[in-house]
C-alpha positions in Angstrom: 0.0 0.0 0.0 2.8 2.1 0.8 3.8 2.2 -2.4 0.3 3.7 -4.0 1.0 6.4 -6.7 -1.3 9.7 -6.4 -3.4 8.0 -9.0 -3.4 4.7 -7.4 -5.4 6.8 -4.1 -7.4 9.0 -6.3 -8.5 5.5 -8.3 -9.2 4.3 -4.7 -11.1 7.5 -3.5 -13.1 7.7 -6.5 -14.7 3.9 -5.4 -15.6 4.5 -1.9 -19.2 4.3 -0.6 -19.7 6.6 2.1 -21.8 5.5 5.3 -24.4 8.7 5.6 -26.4 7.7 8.3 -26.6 7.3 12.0 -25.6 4.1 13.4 -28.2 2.7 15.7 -29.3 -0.4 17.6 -26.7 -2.4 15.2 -28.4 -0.4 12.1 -28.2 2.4 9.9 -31.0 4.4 10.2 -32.1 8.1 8.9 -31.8 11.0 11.4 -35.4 11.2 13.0 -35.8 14.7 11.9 -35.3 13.6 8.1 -32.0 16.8 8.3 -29.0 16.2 6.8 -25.6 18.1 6.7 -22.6 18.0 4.2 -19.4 16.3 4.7 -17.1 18.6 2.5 -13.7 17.2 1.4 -11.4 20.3 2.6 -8.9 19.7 -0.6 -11.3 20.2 -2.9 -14.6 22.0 -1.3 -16.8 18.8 -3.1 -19.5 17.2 -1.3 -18.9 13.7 0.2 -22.2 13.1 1.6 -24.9 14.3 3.1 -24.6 13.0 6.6 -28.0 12.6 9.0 -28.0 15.2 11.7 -29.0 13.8 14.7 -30.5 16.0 17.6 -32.5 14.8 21.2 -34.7 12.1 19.6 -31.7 10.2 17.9 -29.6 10.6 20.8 -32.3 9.4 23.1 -32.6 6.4 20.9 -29.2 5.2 20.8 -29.0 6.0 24.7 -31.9 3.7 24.9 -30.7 1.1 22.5 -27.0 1.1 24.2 -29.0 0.5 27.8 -31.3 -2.0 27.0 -28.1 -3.8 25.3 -26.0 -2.9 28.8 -28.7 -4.6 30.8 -29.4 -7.9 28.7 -25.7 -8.7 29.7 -25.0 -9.7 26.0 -22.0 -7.9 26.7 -21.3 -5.9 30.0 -21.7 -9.7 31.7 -19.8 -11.7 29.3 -16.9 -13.6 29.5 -13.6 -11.2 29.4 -12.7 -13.7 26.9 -15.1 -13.8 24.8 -15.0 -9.9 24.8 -11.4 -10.4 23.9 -12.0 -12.2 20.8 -14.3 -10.1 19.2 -12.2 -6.8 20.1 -9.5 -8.7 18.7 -11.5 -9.5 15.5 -12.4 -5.7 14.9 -8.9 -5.1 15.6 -8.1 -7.3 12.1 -11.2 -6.2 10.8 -9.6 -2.2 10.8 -6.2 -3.9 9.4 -8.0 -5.8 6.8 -10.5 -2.6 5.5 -6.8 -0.1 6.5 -7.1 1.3 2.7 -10.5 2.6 3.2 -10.5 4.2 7.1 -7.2 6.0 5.9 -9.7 7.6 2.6 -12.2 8.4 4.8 -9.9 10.6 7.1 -8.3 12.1 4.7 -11.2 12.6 2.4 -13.1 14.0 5.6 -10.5 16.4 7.1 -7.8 16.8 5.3 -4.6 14.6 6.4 -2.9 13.0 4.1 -3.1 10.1 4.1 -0.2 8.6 3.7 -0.1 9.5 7.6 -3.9 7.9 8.1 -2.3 5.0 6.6 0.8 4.5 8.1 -0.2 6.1 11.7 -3.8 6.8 12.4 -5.7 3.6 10.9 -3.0 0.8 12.2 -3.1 2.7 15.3 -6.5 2.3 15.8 -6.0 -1.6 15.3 -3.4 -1.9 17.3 -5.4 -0.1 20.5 -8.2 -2.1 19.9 -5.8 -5.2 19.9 -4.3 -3.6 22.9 -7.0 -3.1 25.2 -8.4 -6.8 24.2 -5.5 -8.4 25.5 -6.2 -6.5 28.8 -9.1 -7.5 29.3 -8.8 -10.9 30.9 -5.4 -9.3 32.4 -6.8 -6.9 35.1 -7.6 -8.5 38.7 -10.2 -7.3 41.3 -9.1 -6.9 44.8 -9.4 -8.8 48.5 -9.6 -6.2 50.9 -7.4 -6.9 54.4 -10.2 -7.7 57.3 -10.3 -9.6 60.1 -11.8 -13.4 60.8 -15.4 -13.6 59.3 -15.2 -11.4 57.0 -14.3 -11.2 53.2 -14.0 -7.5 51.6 -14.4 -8.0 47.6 -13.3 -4.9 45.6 -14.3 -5.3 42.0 -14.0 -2.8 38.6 -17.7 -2.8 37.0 -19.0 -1.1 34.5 -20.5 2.0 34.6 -23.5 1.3 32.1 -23.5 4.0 28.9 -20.5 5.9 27.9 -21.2 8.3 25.7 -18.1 10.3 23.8 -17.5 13.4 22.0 -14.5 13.7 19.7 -12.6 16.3 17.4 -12.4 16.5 13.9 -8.3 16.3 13.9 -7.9 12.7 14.3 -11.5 11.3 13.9 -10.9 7.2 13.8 -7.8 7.1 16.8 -10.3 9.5 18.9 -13.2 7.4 18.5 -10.9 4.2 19.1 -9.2 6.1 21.9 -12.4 6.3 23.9 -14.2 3.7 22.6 -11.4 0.8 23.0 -11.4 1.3 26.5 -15.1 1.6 27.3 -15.7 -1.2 25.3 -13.2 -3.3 26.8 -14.7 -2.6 30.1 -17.9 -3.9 29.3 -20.0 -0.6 28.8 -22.4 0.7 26.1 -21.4 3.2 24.0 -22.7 5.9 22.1 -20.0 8.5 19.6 -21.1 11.6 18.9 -18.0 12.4 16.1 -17.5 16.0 15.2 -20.0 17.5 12.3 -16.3 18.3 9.8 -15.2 14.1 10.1 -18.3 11.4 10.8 -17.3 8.8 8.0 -15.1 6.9 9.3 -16.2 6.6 13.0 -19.8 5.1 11.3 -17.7 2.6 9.1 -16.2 1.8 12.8 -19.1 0.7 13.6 -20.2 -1.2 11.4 -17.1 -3.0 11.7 -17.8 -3.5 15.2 -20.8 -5.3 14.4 -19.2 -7.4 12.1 -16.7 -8.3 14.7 -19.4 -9.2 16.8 -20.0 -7.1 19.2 -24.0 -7.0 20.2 -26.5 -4.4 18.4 -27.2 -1.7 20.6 -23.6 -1.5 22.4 -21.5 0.6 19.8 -24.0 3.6 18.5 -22.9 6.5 16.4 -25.2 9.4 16.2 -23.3 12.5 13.7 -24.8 16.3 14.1 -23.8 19.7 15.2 -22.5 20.4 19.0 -25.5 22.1 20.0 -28.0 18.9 18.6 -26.4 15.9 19.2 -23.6 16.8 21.8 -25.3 18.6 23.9 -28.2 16.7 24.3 -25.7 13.3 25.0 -24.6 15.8 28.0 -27.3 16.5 29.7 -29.1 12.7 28.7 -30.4 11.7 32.5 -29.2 8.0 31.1 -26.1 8.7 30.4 -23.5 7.2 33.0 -20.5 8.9 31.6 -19.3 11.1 29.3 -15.6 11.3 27.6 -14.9 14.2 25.4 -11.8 15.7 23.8 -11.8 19.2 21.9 -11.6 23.1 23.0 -11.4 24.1 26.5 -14.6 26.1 26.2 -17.1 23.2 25.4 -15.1 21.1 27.3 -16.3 23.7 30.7 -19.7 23.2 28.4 -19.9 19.7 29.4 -18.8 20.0 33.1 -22.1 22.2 33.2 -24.1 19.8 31.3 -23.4 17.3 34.3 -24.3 19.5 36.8 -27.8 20.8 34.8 -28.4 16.4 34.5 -27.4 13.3 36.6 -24.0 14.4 37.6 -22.5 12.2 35.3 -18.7 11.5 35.3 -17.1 14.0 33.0 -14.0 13.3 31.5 -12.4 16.4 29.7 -9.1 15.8 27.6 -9.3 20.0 26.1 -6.5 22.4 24.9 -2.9 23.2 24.7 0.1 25.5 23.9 2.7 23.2 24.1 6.1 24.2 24.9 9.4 23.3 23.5 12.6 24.2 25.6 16.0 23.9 23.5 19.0 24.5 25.4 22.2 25.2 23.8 23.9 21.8 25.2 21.8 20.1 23.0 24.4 18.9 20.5 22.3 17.1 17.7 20.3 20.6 16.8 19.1 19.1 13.4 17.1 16.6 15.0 15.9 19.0 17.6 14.8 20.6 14.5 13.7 17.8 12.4 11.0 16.9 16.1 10.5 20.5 16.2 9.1 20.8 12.8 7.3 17.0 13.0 5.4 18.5 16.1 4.2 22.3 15.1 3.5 21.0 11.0 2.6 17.0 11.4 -1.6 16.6 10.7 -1.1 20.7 9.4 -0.6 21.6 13.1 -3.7 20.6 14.1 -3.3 18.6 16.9 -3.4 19.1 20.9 -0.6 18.6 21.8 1.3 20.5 19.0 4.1 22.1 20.3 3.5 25.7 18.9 5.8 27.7 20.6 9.7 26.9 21.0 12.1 28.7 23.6 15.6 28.6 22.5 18.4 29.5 24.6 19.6 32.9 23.0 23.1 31.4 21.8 22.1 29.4 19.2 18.7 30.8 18.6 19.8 32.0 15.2 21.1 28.8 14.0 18.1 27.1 15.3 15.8 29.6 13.0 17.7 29.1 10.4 16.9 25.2 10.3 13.3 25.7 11.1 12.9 28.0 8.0 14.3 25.6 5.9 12.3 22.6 7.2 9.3 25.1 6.6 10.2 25.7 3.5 10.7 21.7 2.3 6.6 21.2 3.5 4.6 22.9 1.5 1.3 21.6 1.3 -0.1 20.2 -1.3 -3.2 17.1 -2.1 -3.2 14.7 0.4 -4.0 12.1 -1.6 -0.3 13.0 -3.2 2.2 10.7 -1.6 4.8 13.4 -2.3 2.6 16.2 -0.3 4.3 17.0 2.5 1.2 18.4 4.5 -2.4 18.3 4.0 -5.4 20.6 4.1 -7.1 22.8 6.7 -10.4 20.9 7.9 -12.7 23.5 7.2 -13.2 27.4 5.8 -13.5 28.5 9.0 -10.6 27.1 10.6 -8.5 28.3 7.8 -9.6 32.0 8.0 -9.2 31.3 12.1 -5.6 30.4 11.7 -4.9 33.6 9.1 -6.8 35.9 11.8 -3.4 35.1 14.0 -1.1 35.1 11.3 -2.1 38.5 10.1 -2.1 40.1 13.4 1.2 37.9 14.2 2.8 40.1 10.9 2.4 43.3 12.8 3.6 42.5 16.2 6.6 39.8 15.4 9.2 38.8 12.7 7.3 36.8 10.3 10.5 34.6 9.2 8.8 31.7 7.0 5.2 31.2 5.5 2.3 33.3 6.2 -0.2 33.1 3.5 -3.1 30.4 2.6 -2.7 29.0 -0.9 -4.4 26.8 -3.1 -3.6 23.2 -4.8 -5.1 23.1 -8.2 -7.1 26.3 -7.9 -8.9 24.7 -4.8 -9.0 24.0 -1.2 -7.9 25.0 2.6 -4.8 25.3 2.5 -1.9 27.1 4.7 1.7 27.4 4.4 3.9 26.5 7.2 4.5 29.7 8.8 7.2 30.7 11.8 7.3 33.6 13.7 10.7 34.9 15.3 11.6 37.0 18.4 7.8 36.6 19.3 7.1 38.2 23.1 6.0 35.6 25.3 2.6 37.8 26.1 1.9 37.7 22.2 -1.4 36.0 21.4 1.0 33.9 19.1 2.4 32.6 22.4 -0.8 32.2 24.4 -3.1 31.2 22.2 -4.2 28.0 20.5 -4.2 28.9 17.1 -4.5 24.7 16.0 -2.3 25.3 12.7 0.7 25.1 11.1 2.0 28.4 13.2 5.2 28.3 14.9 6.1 31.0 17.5 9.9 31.3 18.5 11.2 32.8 21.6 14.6 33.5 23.0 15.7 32.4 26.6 18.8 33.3 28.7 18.4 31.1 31.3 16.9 28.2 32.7 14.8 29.2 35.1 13.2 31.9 33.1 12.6 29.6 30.1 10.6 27.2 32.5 8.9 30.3 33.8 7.7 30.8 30.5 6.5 27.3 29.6 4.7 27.3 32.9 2.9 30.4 32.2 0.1 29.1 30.7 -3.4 28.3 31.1 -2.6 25.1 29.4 -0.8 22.1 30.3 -0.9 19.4 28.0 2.6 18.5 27.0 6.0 19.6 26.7 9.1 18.7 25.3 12.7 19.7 26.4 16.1 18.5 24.5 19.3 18.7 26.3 22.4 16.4 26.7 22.8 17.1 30.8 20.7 14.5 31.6 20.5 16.5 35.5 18.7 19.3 33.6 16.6 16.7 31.7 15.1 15.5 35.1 15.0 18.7 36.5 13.3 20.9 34.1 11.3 17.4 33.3 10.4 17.7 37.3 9.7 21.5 36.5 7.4 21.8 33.7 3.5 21.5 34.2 2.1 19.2 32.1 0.5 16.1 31.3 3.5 14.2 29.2 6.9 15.4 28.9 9.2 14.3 26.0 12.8 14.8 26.7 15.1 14.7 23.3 11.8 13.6 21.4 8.6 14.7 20.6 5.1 14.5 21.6 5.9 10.8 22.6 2.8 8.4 23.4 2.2 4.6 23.7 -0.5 2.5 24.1 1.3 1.8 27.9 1.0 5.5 29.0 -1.5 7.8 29.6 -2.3 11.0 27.3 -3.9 13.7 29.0 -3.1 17.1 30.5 -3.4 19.5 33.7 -5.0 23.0 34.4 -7.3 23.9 31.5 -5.9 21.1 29.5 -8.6 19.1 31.4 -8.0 16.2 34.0 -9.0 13.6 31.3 -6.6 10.5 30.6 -6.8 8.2 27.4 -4.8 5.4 26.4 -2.9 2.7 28.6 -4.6 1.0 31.6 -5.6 4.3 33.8 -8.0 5.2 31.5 -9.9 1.8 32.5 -10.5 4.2 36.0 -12.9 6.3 34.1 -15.4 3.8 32.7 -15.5 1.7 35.4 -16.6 2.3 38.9 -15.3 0.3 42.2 -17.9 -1.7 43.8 -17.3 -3.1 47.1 -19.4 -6.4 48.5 -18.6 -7.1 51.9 -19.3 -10.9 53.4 -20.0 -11.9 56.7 -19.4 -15.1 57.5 -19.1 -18.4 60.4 -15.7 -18.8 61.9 
């Protein structure tokens, strides 16, 4: 596959049959409402399908579909075995169909997909794998009493999970969620963002395939305020897992309050900082990671590390080999294997990220980039763009601007560039790259955030959690901790003859 021409994808592209509706009860069914919405291709502007927008009614469907399925036991109360096999089965289900889930993302949103190929679609296979293997791997607990009696601490399931997930990676945010709720024997109902339903409704239907049991995995598309919202404040919704903005993810917190007090689980913003200190010998591939984590899925990730503090000494050699890696991915189709970077999801994203840029060219030193372009006359497209000597109170520095936008900022000293990186309302990630490995654990020790990657970037694993702190949220995906959130601890204590 790796070795597809641009042809070979288009050819490929051209053949696909889009999933339009919502995924119910094990079925495809029309929104209740009759509404639709368009799923534009970002590269081009064309209509992939006209996608059922679900509001209340749908939602309230799937939520009662995914209980009545939670209750009958078919899967909440079966064997962690046999839950194994059939999460292992949709794991070589994705594998087997890899060539259309990477399309559908990058038909949907933008990526190339060359990168949905080779990252995001075997990824989701692989977590699905991963979490099925833990399944029959995680023991309950026998708590210490005295004669007579017998304290059993077990992990249950909560009942219905419902998730809301971004647009930026649409199949490994469904699978990050829905893996794990899955795995701990819970319902499940996806509301996937409005720019990027296709491939979390070809999920499903793979799930079904697999085997799991109609009415446990239930995929309702619509708009934030329809769909989303009304999975928030849904009185028979157990729990709710969302990753996106910091704003709706305060939206949801809310919702739980206005409902049932449902668990929620935030996983929100970032502005992640990337701390280079001159005794960091190999600067190219500081600079190959730097570039990999402000222009990889056209910035458009959480966890992007958007602003980079350099120690002044070499801060002019380091901009000199960020503008040329900026200048070496310029983006182009994504369906191109030679692209370099792909499209912006959406018209308003794009003119979103070139609100900052534009401002950004009057208040810093615009040093690479800066303008939207076109591929074949079309698209959303944005050049990767650096700013230089950017003031660490400039928007460009404080903001998440979720695109290709680079902000570069001079240090003197250690303490103040930690300072810096602190100073935030986010706290997602970080990265630092130094050869004194005392500095490595000590700035590591330092910095505020969720992961941080020392002489790397951005680094994850199945085996590790992903999440942030402050107004990154409190939410943790991946690896077995994020078991904690769809399961709750149930204590049954036994009194019995000595």
């Amino acid at each position: 596959m790796l070795d597809y021409t641009h042809d070979d994808w288009k050819s490929r592209a051209a053949a696909l049959t889009f999933r339009d509706q919502a995924f119910v009860d094990g079925k495809f069914v029309d929104a209740a409402s009759g509404k639709t919405f368009d799923s534009i291709n970002p590269a081009t502007g064309e209509v992939l399908a006209q996608v059922a927008e679900c509001d209340e009614e749908d939602v309230n469907r799937a939520v009662i579909a995914a209980r009545r399925a939670f209750d009958s036991g078919s899967w909440s109360r079966a064997a962690p075995g046999d839950r194994k096999a059939v999460m292992l089965k949709l794991a070589d289900l994705i594998r087997e169909n890899l060539e259309e889930m990477a399309l559908l993302d990058s038909l949907d949103m933008g990526k190339l997909v060359t990168d949905a190929a080779t990252v995001d679609a075997p990824g989701s296979a692989h977590f699905f794998q991963w979490y099925a293997e833990a399944i029959d791997k995680i023991y309950d607990e026998v708590a210490p009493t005295g004669p007579g009696d017998l304290a059993l601490i077990k992990r249950v399931p909560l009942g219905v999970v419902g998730a809301v997930t971004p647009w930026n990676f649409p199949l490994d945010m469904a699978t990050w969620k829905g893996a794990a709720a899955l795995a701990a024997g819970n319902s499940f109902v996806l509301k996937p963002a409005e720019q990027s339903p296709l491939s979390a409704l070809r999920l499903a239907e793979l799930a079904v395939e697999a085997g799991i049991p109609e009415g446990v995995f239930n995929v309702v598309p619509g708009y934030g305020l329809g769909a989303g919202k009304a999975l928030g404040l849904h009185m028979d919704v157990d729990c709710l897992a969302f990753t996106g903005s910091t704003a709706i993810g305060k939206m949801f917190m809310i919702y739980s309050g206005q409902s049932n007090l449902k668990s929620v689980w935030p996983e929100t913003g970032g502005k992640s900082p990337n701390l280079i200190f001159a005794d960091c010998e190999d600067l190219d591939a500081a600079a190959d990671m730097a570039a990999f984590g402000i222009f990889f899925n056209q910035g458009e990730v959480c966890s992007a590390n958007s602003r980079i503090y350099v120690e002044r000494s070499i801060k002019d050699a380091f901009v000199e080999k960020m503008i040329a890696r900026a200048e070496a991915m310029q983006p182009g189709d994504p369906l191109d294997p030679t692209s370099k970077m792909g499209a912006i999801v959406n018209e308003r994203q794009t003119q979103g990220i070139m609100r900052f840029v534009e401002e950004g060219k009057k208040t810093a030193d615009l040093v690479a980039g800066g303008e939207r372009v076109t591929v074949d006359g079309k698209g959303c497209f944005v050049q990767p763009t650096i700013f230089a000597d950017v003031a660490h109170d400039n928007p460009l520095a404080r903001d998440e601007i979720f695109g290709p936008v680079l902000s570069i900022i001079p240090f003197d000293t250690e303490s103040e560039a930690v300072a810096m990186a602190n100073d935030s309302i986010y706290g997602l990630a970080a990265s630092v790259w130094t050869d004194n490995l005392n500095r490595a654990h000590r700035v590591a020790d330092a910095l505020y955030a969720g992961t941080v990657s020392v002489n790397t970037m951005d680094a994850l694993s199945a085996q590790t959690p992903f999440g942030g702190m402050k107004q990154s949220g409190f939410g943790r995906d991946l690896s077995l901790h994020s078991l904690d959130k769809y399961t709750a601890l149930k204590t049954t204590w036994i009194k019995y003859r000595t």
